[in-house]
N, C-alpha and C positions, 0 to 999 in steps of 0.2 A: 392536773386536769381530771383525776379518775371522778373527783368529788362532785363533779358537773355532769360526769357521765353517769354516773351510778345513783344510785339513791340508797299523865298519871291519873290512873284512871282512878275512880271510886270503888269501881269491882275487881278483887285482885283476878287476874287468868289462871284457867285451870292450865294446867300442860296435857298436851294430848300426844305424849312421845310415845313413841313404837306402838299405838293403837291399832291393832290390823285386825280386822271379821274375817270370816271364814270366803274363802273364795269359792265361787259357783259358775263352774268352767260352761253351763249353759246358757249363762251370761251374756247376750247378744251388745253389737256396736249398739245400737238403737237405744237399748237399753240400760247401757255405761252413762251414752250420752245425757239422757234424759236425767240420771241420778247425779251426775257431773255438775247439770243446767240447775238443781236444787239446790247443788250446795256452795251453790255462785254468794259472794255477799251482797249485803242488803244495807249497807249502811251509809250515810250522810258526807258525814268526814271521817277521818282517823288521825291519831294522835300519838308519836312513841317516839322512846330513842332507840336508838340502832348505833350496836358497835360489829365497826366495823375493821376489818381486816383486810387487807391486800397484799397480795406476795407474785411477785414476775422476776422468772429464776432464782438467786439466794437472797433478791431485795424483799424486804417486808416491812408493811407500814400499817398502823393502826388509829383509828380514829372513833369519838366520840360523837355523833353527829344526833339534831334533832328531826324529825321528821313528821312532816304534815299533808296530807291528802283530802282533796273534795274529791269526790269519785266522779269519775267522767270527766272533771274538769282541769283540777289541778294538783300537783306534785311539787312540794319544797322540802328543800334539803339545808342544812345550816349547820356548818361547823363551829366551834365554842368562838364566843365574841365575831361571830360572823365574821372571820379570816375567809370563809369561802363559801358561798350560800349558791344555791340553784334553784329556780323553776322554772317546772316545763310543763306547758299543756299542748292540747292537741294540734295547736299550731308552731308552738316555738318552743325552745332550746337555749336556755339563759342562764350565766353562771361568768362568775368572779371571783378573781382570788386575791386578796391583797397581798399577800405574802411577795409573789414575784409580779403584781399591779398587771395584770395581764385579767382580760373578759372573752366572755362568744355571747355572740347573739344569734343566733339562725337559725337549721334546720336539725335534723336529727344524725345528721351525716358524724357529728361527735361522738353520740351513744354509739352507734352501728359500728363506728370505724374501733372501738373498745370491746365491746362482743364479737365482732367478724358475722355477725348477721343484720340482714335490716332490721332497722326496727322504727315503731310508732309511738304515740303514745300509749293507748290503749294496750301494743304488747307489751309496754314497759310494765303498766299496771295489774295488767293480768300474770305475768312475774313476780310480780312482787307480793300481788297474793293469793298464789298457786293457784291460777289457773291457768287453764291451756292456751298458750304463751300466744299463737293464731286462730284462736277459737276450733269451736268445731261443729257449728251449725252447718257449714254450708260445706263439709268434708264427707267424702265416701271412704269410710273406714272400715277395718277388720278389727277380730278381737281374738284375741289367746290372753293368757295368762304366763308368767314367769316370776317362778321364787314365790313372793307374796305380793305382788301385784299384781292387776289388769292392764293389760297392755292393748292400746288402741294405734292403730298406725294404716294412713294411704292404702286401701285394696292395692294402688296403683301407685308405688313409691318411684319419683322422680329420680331418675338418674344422678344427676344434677347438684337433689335437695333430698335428703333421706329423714323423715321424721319418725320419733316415736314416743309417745305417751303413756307412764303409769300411772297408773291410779289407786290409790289407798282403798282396799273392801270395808271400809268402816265407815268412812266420810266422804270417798268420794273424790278428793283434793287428789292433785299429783302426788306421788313419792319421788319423781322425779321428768323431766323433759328433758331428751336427746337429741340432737340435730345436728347430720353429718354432710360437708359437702363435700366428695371423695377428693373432685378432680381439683381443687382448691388446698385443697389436706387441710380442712379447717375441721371443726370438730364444738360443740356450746352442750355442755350440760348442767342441767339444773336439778339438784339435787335436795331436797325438803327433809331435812333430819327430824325436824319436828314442828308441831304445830300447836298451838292454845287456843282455847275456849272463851274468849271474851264476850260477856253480853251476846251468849250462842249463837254467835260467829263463829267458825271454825277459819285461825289464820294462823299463817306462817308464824313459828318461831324463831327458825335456824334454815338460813340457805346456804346453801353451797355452789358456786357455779364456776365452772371451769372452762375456760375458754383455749383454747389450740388452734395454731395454725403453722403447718410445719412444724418446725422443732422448738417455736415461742410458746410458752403456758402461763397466762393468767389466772390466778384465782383469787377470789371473791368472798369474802367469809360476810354474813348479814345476820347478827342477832337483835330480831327486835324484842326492847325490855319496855316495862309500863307502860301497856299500850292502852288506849281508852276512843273510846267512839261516837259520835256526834254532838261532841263540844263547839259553841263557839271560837272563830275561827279565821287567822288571816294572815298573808301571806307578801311580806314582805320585803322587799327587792329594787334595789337602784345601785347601776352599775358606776362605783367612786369616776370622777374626774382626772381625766389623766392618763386612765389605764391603756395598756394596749392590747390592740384585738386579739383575739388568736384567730387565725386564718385557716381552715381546710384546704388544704390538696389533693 
């Protein structure tokens, strides 16, 4: 199920690893945010494979998977010979696996219930290419710094829901998203090892996210390779005859 949940160009990518500017601790929220909001992407669709990695306790499983996005709209995911393919847009939730002839159709209660956090489409998306996972237009934030990031997080951190944002001094991008909810013992961070330069775009390379709740740990290893940017484009999907649902509880 992770493959339902989770998600060659002509210009090779620069790698933008360990790229860090100098940090300027006068730095206001206001003003993180606003360099955050520039260096949002601007592109059509995206194109790349993505190997991926999964490990929950001493299991670990790896995969080659294709991966396709129109921004705003849509997200596909496809494993070799389409044994397991997903899309999801902002309304649904869709993936198949022939392997064990099992499908979902429905809402996002699949992702969330894989992360331990809600989620949408849009935070999927902005996940996936480091940005701040809930936005932050419409957030009252503070600002320090730690290590070699900028740290943005709630004047007013929720009991409840405790978030926190770093941000790269060079680009601007996350170097990582934290989100703890104590009284649940869960725990999602998202971790940006590195990022590349396509068609001056600045996008994720290497993510890392680990998810906790109690004493279960997921992690999530995401390297995207040949990635390439507003190609033609399409995204295709029909769930075989036969299969059986999977159902949410």
């Amino acid at each position: 199920m992770l493959l339902g949940a989770v998600l060659v160009g002509c210009n090779p990518a620069k790698r933008v690893i360990g790229e860090s500017g100098d940090l300027n601790t006068k730095m206001s929220a206001k003003q993180l945010i606003k360099q955050s909001e520039k260096s949002a992407p601007n592109f059509k669709t995206l194109q790349s494979k993505i190997k991926l990695e999964y490990t929950e306790g001493d299991k670990s499983q790896g995969y080659t998977l294709s991966f396709r996005m129109e921004k705003d709209n849509t997200i596909w995911v496809s494993a070799a010979l389409g044994l397991v393919r997903a899309v999801i847009t902002p309304e649904k939730v869709k993936y198949y696996d022939k392997i064990n002839n099992q499908y979902f159709d429905g809402d996002y209660a699949l992702l969330s219930d894989v992360l331990g956090t809600e989620l949408d489409f849009f935070k999927v998306q902005n996940l996936l290419l480091g940005d701040a996972i809930f936005g932050l237009k419409n957030g009252n934030f503070k600002a320090s710094t730690h290590e070699k990031s900028y740290v943005l997080e709630p004047r007013k951190q929720d009991p409840l829901f405790e978030l926190f944002y770093l941000l790269n001094p060079s680009h601007f991008k996350m170097d990582s998203q934290e989100l703890f909810q104590p009284l649940e013992k869960r725990m999602l961070d998202i971790d940006y090892t590195s990022y590349q330069n396509v068609d001056k775009e600045i996008l994720p390379e290497h993510i890392r996210i680990v998810a906790v709740e109690e004493y279960q740990e997921v992690v999530i290893d995401l390297q995207f390779k040949s990635v390439s940017l507003n190609g033609p484009m399409h995204f295709p999907f029909k769930i075989p005859e036969g299969f059986k649902e999977i159902e949410i509880k």
